[in-house]
FILO-316503 format. One record per residue (C-alpha): y, z, x; residue in three letters. Coordinates in steps of 0.5 Angstrom, whole numbers, padded with zeros to 4 digits, always signed. Last residue first. Layout:
! residues N
YZXAla
...
END
This chain:
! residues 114
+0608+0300-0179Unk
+0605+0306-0180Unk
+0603+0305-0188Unk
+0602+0297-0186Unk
+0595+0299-0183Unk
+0592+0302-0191Unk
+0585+0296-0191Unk
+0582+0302-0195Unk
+0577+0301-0188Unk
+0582+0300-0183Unk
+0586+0307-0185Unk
+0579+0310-0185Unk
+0577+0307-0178Unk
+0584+0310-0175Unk
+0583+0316-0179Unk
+0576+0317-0177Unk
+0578+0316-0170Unk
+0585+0320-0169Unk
+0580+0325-0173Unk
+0575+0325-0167Unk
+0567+0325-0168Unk
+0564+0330-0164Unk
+0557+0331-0166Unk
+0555+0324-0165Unk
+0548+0325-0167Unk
+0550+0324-0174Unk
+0553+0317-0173Unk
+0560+0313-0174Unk
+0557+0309-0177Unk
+0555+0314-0182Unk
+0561+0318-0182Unk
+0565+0312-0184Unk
+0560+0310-0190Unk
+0561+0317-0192Unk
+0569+0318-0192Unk
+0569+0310-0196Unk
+0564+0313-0201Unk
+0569+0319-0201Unk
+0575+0314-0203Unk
+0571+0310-0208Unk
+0570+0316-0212Unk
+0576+0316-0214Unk
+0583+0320-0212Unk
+0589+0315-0212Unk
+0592+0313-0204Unk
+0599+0314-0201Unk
+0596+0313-0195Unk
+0598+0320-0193Unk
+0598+0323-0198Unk
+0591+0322-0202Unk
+0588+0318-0196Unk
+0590+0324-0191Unk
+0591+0331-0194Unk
+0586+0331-0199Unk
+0580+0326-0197Unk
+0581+0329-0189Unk
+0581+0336-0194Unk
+0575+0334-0198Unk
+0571+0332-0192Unk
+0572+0338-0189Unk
+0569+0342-0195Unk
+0563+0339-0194Unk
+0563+0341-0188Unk
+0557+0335-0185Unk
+0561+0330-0182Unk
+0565+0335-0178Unk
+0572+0332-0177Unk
+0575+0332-0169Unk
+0582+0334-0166Unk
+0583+0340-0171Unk
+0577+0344-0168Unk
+0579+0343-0159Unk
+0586+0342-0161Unk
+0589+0337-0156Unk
+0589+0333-0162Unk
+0593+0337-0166Unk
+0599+0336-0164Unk
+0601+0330-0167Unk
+0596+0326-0172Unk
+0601+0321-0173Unk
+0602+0320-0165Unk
+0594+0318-0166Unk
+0595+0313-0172Unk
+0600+0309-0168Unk
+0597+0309-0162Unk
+0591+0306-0166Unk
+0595+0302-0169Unk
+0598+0298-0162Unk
+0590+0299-0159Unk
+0588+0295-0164Unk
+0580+0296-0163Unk
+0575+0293-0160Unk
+0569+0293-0165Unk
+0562+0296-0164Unk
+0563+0302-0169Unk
+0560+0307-0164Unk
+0560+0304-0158Unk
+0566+0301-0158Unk
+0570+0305-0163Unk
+0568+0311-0158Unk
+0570+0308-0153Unk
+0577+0306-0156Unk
+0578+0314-0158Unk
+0576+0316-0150Unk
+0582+0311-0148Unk
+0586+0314-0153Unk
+0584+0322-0151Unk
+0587+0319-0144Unk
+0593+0317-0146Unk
+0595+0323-0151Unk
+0594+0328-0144Unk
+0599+0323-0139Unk
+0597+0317-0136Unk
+0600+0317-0128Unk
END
């Protein structure tokens, strides 16, 4: 029986599928979702809004800064930007295990979780 965290990775995948049109390695996407601890089962820390400014400053803060171990420039809100456009501006629920997956991939930044 799947638990909580593999139904929300199954729904994670789909949204890579469709929205990103790619298939997605399942093994990081795992990684960076455990990552991400509790709070994907938390309805407003389990998704980012693409339109809070505010928000996207902390996911460039709290993830590509110190998580990826990444140097601030304006590259990295380029790459939060062009995330979150193909991601879509009609999907109103963008999932941060996504967004960071996509990110991580983006800034090519796997290895941080091996």
């Amino acid at each position: 029986m799947a638990n909580k965290r593999d139904e929300l990775v199954e729904k994670y995948i789909l949204h890579i599928k469709d929205k990103f049109g790619e298939t997605p390695d399942t093994e990081f996407l795992y990684k960076v979702t455990v990552a991400l601890g509790p709070s994907i089962y938390n309805r407003d820390s389990a998704t980012v809004s693409s339109s809070d400014e505010s928000e996207l400053e902390r996911v460039k803060k709290n993830f590509l800064i110190k998580k990826l171990g990444m140097s601030d420039g304006p590259e990295l809100m380029e790459g939060i930007h062009k995330v979150m456009s193909i991601y879509g501006a009609s999907v109103r629920t963008k999932y941060r295990a996504v967004v960071y997956y996509m990110l991580a991939r983006h800034f090519k930044k796997e290895s941080v979780y091996a």
